[in-house]
Structures are given as C-alpha cells and as structure tokens.
C-alpha positions as CSV (number, residue, x, y, z in Angstrom):
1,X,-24.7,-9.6,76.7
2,X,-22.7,-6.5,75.4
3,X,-20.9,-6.7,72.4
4,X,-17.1,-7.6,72.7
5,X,-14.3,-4.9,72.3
6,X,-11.3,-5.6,69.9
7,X,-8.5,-4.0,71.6
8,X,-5.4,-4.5,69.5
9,X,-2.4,-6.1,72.0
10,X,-5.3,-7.5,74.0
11,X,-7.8,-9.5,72.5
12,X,-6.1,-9.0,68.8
13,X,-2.9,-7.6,66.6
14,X,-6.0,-5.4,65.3
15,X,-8.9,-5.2,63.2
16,X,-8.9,-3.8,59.6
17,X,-11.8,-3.7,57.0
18,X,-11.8,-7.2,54.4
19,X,-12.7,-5.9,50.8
20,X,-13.7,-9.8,50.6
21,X,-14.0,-12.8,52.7
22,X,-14.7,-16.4,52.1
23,X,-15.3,-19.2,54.6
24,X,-13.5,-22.0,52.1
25,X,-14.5,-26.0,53.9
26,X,-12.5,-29.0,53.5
27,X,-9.3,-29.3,51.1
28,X,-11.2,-30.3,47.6
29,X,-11.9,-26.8,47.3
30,X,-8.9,-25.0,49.5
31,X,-6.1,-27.1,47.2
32,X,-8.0,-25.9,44.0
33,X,-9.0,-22.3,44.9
34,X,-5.2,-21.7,46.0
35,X,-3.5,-23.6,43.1
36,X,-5.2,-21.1,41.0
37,X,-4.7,-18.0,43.0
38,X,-0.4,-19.3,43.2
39,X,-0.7,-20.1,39.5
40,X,-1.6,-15.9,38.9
41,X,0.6,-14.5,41.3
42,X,3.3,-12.1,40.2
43,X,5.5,-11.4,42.4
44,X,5.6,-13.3,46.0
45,X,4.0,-16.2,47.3
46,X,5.0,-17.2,51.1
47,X,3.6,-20.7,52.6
48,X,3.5,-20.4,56.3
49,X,2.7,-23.7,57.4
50,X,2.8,-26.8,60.3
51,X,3.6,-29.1,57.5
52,X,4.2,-29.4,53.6
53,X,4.1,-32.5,51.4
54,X,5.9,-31.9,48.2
55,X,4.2,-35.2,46.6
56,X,0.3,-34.2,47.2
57,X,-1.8,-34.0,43.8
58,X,-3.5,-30.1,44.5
59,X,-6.3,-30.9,42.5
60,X,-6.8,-34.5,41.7
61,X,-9.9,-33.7,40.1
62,X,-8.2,-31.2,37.9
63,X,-7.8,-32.1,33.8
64,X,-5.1,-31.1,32.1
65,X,-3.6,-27.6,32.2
66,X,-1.1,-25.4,33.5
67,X,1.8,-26.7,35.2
68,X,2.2,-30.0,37.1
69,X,-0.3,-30.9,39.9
70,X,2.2,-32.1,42.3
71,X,2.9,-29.4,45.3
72,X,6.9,-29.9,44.8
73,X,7.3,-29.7,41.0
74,X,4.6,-27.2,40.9
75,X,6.0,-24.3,43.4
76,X,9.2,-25.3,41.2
77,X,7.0,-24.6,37.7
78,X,5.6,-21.6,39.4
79,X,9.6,-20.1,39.5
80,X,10.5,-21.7,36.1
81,X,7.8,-19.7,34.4
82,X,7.7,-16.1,35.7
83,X,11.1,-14.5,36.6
84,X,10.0,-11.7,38.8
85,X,8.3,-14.4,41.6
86,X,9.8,-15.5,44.3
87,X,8.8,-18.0,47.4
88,X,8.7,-18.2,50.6
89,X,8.5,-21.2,52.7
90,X,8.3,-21.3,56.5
91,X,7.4,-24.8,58.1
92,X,7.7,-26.1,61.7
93,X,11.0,-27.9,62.0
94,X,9.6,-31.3,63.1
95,X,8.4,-31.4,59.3
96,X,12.1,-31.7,57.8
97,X,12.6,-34.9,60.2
98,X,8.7,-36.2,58.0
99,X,10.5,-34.9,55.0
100,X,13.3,-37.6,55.6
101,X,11.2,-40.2,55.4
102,X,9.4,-39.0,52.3
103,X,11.2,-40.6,49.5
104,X,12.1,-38.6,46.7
105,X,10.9,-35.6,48.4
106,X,14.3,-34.8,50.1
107,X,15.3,-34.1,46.3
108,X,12.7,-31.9,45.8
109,X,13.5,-30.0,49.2
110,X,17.1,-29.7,48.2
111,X,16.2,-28.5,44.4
112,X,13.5,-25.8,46.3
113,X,16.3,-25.0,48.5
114,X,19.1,-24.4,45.9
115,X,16.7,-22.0,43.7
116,X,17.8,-18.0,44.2
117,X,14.3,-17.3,44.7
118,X,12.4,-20.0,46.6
119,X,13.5,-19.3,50.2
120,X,13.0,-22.2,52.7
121,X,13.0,-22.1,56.8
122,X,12.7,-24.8,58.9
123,X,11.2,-22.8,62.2
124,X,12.9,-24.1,65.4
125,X,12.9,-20.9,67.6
126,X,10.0,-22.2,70.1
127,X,10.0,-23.9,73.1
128,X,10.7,-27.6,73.8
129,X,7.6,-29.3,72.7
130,X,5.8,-26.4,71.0
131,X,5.4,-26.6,67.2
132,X,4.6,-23.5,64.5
133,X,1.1,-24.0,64.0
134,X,-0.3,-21.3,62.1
135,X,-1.5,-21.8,58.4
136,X,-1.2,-19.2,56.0
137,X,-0.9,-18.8,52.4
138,X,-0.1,-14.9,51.0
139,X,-0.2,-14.1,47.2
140,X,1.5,-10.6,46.3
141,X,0.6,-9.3,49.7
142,X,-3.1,-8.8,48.7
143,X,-4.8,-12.3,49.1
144,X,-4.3,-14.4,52.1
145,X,-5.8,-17.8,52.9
146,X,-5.7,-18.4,56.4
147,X,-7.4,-21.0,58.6
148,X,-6.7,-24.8,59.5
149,X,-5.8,-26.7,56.7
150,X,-1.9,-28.0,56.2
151,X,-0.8,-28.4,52.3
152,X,0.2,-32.0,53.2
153,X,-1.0,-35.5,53.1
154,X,-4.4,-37.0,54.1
155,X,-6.0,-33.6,54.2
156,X,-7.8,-33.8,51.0
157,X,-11.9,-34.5,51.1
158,X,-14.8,-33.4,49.3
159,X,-17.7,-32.3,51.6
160,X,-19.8,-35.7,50.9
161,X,-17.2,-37.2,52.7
162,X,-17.8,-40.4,50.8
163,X,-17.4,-43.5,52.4
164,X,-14.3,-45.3,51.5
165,X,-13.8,-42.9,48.5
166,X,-11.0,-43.9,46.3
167,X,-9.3,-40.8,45.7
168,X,-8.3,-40.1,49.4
169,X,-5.4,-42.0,49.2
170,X,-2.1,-41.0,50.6
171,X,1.3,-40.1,48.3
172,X,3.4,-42.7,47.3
173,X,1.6,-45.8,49.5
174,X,-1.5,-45.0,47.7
175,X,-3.1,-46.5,51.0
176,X,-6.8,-45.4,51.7
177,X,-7.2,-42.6,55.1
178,X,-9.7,-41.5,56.9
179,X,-12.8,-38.9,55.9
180,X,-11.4,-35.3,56.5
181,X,-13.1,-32.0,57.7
182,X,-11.1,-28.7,57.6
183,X,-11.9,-25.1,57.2
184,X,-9.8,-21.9,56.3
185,X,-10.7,-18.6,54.7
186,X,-10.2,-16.2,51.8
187,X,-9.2,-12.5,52.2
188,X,-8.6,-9.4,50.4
189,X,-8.3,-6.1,51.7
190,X,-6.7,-3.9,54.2
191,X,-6.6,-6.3,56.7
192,X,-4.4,-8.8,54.9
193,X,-1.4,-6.5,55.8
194,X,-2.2,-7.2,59.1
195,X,-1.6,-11.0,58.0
196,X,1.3,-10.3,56.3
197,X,2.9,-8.7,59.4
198,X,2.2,-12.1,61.6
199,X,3.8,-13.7,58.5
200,X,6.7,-11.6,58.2
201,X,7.2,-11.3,62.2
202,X,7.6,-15.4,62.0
203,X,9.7,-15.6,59.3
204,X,12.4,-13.4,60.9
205,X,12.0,-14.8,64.6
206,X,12.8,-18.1,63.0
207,X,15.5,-16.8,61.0
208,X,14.2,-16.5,57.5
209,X,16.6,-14.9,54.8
210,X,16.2,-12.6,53.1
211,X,13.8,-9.9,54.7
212,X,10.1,-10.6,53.5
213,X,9.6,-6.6,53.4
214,X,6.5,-5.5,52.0
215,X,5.8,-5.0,48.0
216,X,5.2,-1.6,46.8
217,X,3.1,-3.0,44.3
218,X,0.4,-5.1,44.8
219,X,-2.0,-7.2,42.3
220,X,-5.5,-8.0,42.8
221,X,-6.9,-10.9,42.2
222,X,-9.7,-13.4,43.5
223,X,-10.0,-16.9,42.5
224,X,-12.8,-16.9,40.1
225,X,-14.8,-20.1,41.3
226,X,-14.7,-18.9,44.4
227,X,-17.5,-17.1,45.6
228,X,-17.6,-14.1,47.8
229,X,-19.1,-14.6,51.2
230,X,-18.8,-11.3,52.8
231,X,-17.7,-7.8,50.9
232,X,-16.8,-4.5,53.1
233,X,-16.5,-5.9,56.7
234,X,-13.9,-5.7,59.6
235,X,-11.7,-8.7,60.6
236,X,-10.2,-9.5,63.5
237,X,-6.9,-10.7,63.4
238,X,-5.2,-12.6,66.8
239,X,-2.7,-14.9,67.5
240,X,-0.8,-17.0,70.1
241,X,2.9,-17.3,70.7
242,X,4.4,-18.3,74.3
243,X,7.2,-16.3,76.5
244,X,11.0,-16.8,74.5
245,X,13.8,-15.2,74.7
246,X,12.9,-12.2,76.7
247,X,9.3,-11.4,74.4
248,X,6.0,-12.1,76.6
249,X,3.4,-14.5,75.8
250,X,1.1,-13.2,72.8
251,X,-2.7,-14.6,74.5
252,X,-4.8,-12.8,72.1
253,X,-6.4,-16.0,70.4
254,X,-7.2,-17.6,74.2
255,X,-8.5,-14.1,75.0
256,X,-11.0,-13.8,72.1
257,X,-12.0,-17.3,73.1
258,X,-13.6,-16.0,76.5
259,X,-14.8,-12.8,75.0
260,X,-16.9,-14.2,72.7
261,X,-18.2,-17.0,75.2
262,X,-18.8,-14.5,77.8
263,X,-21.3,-12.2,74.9
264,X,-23.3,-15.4,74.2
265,X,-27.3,-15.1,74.2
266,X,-28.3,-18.2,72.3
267,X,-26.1,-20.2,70.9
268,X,-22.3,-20.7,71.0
269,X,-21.1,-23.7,67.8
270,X,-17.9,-24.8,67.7
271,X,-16.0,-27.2,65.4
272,X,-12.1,-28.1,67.0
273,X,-9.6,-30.9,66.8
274,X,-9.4,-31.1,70.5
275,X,-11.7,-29.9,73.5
276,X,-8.9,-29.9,76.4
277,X,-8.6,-26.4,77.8
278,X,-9.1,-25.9,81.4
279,X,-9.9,-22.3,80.9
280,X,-12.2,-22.4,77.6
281,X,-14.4,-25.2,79.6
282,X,-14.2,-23.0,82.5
283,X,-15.7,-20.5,80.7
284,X,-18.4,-22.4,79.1
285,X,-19.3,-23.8,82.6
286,X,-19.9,-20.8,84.1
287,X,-22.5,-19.6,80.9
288,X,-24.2,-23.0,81.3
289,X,-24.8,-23.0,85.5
290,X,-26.8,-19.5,84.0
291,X,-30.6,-19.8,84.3
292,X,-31.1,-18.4,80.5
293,X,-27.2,-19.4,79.2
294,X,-26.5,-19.9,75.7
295,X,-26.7,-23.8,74.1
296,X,-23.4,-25.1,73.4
297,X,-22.8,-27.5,70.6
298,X,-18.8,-28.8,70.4
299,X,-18.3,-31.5,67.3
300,X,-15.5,-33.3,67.6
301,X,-13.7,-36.1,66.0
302,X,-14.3,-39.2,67.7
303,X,-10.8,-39.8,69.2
304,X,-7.7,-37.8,68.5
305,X,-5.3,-38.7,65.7
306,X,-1.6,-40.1,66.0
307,X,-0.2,-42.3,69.4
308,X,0.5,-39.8,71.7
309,X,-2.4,-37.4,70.8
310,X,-5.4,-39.7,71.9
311,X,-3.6,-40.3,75.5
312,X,-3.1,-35.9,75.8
313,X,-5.9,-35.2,74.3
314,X,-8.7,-37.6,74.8
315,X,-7.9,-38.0,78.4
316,X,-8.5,-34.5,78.7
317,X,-11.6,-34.1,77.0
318,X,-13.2,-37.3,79.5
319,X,-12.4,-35.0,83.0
320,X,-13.2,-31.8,81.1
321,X,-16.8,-33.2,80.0
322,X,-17.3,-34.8,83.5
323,X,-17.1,-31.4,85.0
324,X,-19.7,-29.6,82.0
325,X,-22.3,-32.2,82.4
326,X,-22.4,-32.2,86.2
327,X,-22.9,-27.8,85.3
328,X,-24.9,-28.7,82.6
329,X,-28.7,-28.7,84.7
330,X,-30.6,-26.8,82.0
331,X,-29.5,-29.5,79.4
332,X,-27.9,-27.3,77.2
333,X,-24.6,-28.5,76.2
334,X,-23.9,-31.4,73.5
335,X,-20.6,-32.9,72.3
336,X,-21.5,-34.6,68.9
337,X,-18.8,-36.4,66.5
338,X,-19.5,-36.6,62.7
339,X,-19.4,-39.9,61.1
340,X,-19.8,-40.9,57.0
341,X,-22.4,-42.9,55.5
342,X,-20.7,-46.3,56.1
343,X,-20.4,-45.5,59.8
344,X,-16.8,-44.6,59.6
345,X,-15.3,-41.4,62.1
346,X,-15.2,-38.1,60.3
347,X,-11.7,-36.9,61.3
348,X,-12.8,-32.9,62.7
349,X,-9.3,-30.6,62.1
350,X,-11.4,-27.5,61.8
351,X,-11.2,-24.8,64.1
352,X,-14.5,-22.7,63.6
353,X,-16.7,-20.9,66.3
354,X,-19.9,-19.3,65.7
355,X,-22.0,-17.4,68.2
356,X,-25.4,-16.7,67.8
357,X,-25.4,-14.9,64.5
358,X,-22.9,-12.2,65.2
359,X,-19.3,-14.0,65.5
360,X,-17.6,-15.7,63.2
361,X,-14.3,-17.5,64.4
362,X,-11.7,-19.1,62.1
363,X,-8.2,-20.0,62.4
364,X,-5.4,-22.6,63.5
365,X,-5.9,-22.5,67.2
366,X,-8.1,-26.0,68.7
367,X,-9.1,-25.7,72.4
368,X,-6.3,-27.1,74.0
369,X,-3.5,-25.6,76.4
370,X,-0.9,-25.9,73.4
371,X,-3.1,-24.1,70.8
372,X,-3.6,-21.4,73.0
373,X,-0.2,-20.7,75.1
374,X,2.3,-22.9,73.6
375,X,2.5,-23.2,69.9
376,X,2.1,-20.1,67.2
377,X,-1.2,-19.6,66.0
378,X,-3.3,-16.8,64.2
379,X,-7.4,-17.0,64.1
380,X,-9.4,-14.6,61.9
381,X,-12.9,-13.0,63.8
382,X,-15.8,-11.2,61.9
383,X,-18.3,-9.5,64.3
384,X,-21.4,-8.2,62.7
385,X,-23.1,-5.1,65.0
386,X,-26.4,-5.4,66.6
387,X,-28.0,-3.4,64.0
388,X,-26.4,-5.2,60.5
389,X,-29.3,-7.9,60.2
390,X,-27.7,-8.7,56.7
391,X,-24.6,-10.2,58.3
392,X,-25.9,-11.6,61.1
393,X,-28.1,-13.6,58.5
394,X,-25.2,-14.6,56.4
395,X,-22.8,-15.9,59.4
396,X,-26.3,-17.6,60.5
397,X,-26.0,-19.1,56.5
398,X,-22.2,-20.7,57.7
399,X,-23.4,-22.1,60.6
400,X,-26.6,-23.6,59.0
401,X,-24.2,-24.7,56.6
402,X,-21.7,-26.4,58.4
403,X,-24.3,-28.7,60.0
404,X,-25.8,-29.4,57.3
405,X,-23.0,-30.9,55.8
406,X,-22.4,-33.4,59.3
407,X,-26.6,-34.0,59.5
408,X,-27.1,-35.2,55.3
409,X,-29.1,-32.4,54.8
410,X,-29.0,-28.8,53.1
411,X,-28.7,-25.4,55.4
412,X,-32.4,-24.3,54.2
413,X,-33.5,-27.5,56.2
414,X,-31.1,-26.3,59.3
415,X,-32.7,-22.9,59.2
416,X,-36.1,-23.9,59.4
417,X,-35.8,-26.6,61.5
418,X,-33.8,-24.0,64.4
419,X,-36.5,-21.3,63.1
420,X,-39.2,-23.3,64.5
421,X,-37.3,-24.6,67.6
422,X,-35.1,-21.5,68.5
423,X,-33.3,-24.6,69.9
424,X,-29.6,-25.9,68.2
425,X,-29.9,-28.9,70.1
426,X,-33.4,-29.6,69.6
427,X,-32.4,-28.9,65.3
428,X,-29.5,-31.3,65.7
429,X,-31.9,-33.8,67.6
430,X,-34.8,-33.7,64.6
431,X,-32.5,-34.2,61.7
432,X,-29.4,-36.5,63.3
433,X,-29.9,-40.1,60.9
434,X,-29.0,-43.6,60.2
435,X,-26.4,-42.0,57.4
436,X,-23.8,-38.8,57.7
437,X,-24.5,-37.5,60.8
438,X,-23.9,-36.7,64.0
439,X,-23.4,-38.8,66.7
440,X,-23.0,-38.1,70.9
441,X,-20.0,-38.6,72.8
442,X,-19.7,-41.6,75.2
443,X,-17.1,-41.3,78.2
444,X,-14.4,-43.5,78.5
445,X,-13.5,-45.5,81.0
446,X,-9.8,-44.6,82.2
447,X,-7.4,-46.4,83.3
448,X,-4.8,-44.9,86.7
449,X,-2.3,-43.4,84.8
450,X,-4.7,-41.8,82.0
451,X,-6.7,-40.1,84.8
452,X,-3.0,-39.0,86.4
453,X,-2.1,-37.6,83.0
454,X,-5.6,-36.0,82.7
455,X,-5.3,-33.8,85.9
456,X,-1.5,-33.1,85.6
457,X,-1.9,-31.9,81.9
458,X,1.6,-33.5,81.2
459,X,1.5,-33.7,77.5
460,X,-0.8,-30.5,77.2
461,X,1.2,-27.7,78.7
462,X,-0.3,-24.4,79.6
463,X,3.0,-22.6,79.2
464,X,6.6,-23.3,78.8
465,X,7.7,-23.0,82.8
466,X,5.0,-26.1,83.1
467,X,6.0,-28.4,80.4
468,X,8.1,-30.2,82.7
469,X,6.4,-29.8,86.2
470,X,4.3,-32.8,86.2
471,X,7.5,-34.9,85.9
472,X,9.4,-33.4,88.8
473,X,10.5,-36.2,91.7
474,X,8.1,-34.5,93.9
475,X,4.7,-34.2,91.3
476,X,5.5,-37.5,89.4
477,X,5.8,-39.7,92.7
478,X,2.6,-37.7,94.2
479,X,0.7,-38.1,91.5
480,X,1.8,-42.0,91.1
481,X,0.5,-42.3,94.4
482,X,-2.7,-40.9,94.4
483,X,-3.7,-42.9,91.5
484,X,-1.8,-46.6,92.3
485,X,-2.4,-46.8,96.4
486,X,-4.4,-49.6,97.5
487,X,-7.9,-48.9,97.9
C-alpha cells in the first residue's frame, strides 16, 4: 500500500516538524510530567479540556515541595507566585452542572473565576448532545500535551494497574474505582503552533475573553523526567468539529482514520474507549475480506462506562463485531479487553493507533459516530517514510510496549515473540496469562430494543441533522415494530 498524503483541510489542519515528542501512558506520569512543566511556565498556561476536578491530588506520590498538590489551589498558587502568568480554562459546559455537585469546589470555581488573570469558559456553542472533547494542555505556546486523558477524577493509575490499589481512590468519598488506561503526548516544536491555533480557534467559538493571541516570546522547556521519544520528526495535527452556525463539518480525524487503514500491510493496533463506527468497521472489513489484509487487533474495555454509555455504545460494538467476524475468513481480526491481576476490567480510555511500524495515532477521538462527526476533537499522527528504519523501529518500540504492559510482560519479549511469528495475533496468543492480560470479547446476547437502538444509532449520532431521526413518529414506530411483532 502507498503511503498516505497529509493534505491540510482534508485529512489534517497541517503537518509541522516536532523538535520533541513523547508518547506519555496512563495519568501517574501525565499528572506529574505536567505539574512540573505548569509549575515552570512563565507566561500562559491554557487547559482545554472535557472535564476538570479542582480537588484531584496531581501527584499523590509526590513529597513535599512547591506549591499545593490539589488541581484547584494549585492553578490558584501558580497565579499567586508569578505575576506575569495568566490561565486559561476552557471545559465542556456539561462539567459546570459536575462542578455543582462537587462540594467545595464551586468555591474554588468562583475564586478561579474572580482572579484578573485566570480566564474560565464553560463551552456550550455545539450541538444538542455533542460535548468539547478535545484534551489539551499549552505552556507558553511552546510545549503542548495533547491526547486522551481529562485532569479529573478516577483517571489516575500507574501502569501495573495494581489490583485494588489503594491510592486510586476518588476526591472527597475517598471510595476505591476501577484500574485506568490512558495515553496522551508531549510536544515541542513548530507544530505546537498548529496546537495552539485549534486551542485558540475553540476558545473564541465558545466565547472565551479575552483574545488568546499568540506570545511574542516563547520559553523552552521539557520536563526533565521525561524522556524524549522522538526528536526532529513531522506531526500531524487533525481534528473534528460538526456543521454550526453556517461553518461545515471539520472530518479530518474520521478521514485520517481510513487513510491509514486503507495503507495497512501487516498489522493495524488500536487501543479506543468505544468500537461503534459504521464507517471505521466498514473500512476494516473491506482490508480483512483481502486475501493478504493486514491483522487487526482492537483492545477495548470490557463494557463502556456510565448508564447510558453501555446501552449506545456496547450495543453497537455487538452488530458491528457480528458483521467483522462473518468478513473475517482469514482469521485475522481480534477484539481483546485488558484485565488486572485479580481479574478485575482494565477501564481502556486511550485512543492510540499504530500501523505496521510507520503510523503513529494519538489523540481524543474513540471510534464512534460522536468522536468523529459530532463532538470537537484533535488527534496527533507521526508517519515515518519507507526508507527511515530508525523510526519505524521506535513506533514498533510503542506498540511493543503498549502490549506489554496489558500481557505482564516487557516489549523485548513482544518483539521477539512477533519477530519470530510475523503474527500480532499469534504474539498476543503465546504470551496472554492467568494474570494482567488480555482477554477475548464474548457477544452479548441483546434484548429487542438494544438491537433497535443498535441499527438506528439513536444515542450515537453521525451528525447533527440525525440526532433526532430515529425518534421521528415514522422511524421510532417502524423500528418498534420490526423488533416487537409476533414471530
């Protein structure tokens, strides 16, 4: 397969060389690396998030040291201490109605809001039933993070995601929640302008004051436990937004999605929330009815989080599967979960994609209509060329990495194991054990009105004119029908 064309407005906002880039996984080491990078910054910080939660501990690990731990009275310390910084906050506006049930943290919205230079917006300009969904953090323009990992509760978790470990507990309640799996990334570089533009460009659709122009001066730093994954390469930057107020739909992220499955020669991994797109399955049944296809390996959590979630989402996923398996003749594809040592679901919030060894896919977008057409979203993509064998071996590294942390086992062992086999699923197959690992999905049985909500995609829109349309006298009573008539 030929090697996929960024095309800014297409497939991308556009690609721009990253001085340094780190793959950062799970929240242990996301909440430390950027408590230290917001400690040093000089002169803006802006938090573009789904969700906040002013009483998380950043570091729970951390000993004693500068400033408070707490995400509210530390972005408050952060002010206090440096007179030239100011803060920007942009969260989805469903968070304020979580904020009111928060305790004390209604105080320590209205002491962020009443500070001259910590600016909060509560983004409501989307359509009914879309949310803000990107996660970003910028420090002085020059250092983004930007991936899939809110700065709110229950996202902390080591990478040994110990079995009933003690310090995830959630704020306040102090009661125990699931084992966590997240990603994001690091980035300095040219191509964090292009970051800062999807920042600003939300911030002033939703109606952020004042202006977040750009700095003329910017300072450099790096957080210093943090090690450098990449140096010198091009990123990718794409997002999603859906048709408002006159502006079209912005499809780059769904766009990049079938690119990169359509360039597939051996192996497509993927790591999402959700698995409930009609056209990313589409596209990954037409590689696997291909006599020499790519393997496809999907981890997944084991059900979807929340009330409404598991009835959109996991519905979905059952009819989606049921129509890869019955393409699936060459017994390529797997959908796996992770579970802990005890036995307990891994909750999967990352939203990674590696193909072969040349793509590397990270952002806030999980394969679902909503990621992908309804809600904001921004993804980073690094493409190594056919000829850098160097890169190519260090996204293989991530990959090998990132089962190695569901299988128990270290990436060396990944590498030699898919060395020997050339086969992911074959790798998965030899090292999958009685502890952490990885564990195959079992269908469902559904009940009439899950299948009904399945097919009509009533809670997982693929656009704003269809949020609705399954509930229209005419679709809800022919739907109804279909699924309730005598047999």
């Amino acid at each position: 397969m030929a090697q996929i064309e960024f095309e800014a407005g297409h497939n991308c906002l556009g690609i721009a060389q990253a001085e340094a880039f780190s793959i950062i996984v799970d929240a242990e080491h996301y909440f430390r690396h950027a408590r230290d990078a917001m400690t040093n910054a000089r002169r803006r910080i802006s938090l573009i998030g789904w969700d906040f939660d002013a009483r998380i501990a950043m570091d729970p690990e951390r000993e004693e040291g500068d400033g408070p731990d707490h995400l509210g009275d530390f972005i408050l310390w952060l002010v206090h201490r440096n007179p030239e910084l100011e803060i920007f906050l942009l969260q989805w506006d469903y968070g304020l109605l979580k904020t009111l049930g928060r305790g004390t943290t209604v105080f320590t919205l209205w002491r962020w809001m009443r500070h001259p230079r910590i600016h909060v917006k509560f983004d409501s300009t989307h359509p009914p039933g879309a949310s803000h969904h990107q996660k970003i953090i910028l420090i002085d323009d020059s250092l983004a993070f930007v991936g899939g990992i809110d700065m709110t509760a229950e996202r902390w978790d080591t990478r040994d995601h110990i079995h009933d470990d003690p310090r995830r507990r959630r704020p306040a309640t102090r009661r125990p929640y699931k084992p966590w799996h997240d990603a994001t990334t690091a980035i300095t570089g040219p191509v964090v302008d292009l970051v800062r533009q999807v920042a600003a460009e939300r911030w002033k659709r939703a109606g952020g004051k004042p202006e977040m122009v750009p700095l003329t001066s910017q300072s450099r730093y790096w957080p210093p436990e943090l090690p450098i994954g990449f140096e010198q390469v091009p990123l990718a930057i794409s997002r999603s937004a859906p048709e408002l107020d006159g502006r079209p739909a912005v499809l780059e992220i769904e766009r990049v999605w079938l690119d990169l499955i359509a360039c597939a020669k051996e192996h497509i991994y993927i790591e999402s929330q959700y698995f409930a797109s009609r056209a990313i399955v589409a596209a990954l049944e037409r590689r696997l009815a291909e006599a020499d296809g790519p393997e496809i390996v999907v981890v997944n959590p084991e059900e979807a989080e929340g009330w409404l979630e598991p009835l959109a989402m996991d519905t979905a996923r059952e009819r989606l599967f049921s129509y890869l398996t019955r393409a699936d003749t060459h017994g390529r594809f797997r959908l796996l979960h992770p579970y802990d040592s005890g036995g307990a679901p891994i909750y999967v919030h990352a939203k990674i994609m590696v193909v072969d060894d040349r793509y590397l896919k990270i952002g806030s977008a999980n394969i679902n209509n909503r990621s992908l057409r309804l809600d904001t979203e921004c993804d980073v993509t690094l493409a190594a060329e056919p000829s850098q064998s160097d890169l190519q071996r260090k996204i293989a590294e991530v990959r090998n990495d990132l089962l190695a942390e569901h299988l128990d086992t270290d990436a060396e062992t990944v590498a030699s194991h898919l060395e020997r086999t050339g086969s992911l699923i074959q790798t998965i197959e030899h090292l999958r054990g009685a502890g952490r690992t990885l564990k195959p999905y079992v269908k469902p049985d559904l009940n009439g009105i899950e299948k009904w909500l399945a097919e009509n995609e009533i809670l997982d829109p693929e656009g704003p004119d269809e949020m609705l349309e399954p509930l229209t006298q005419r679709g809800l009573f022919r739907g109804l029908r279909r699924h309730f008539q005598p047999q």
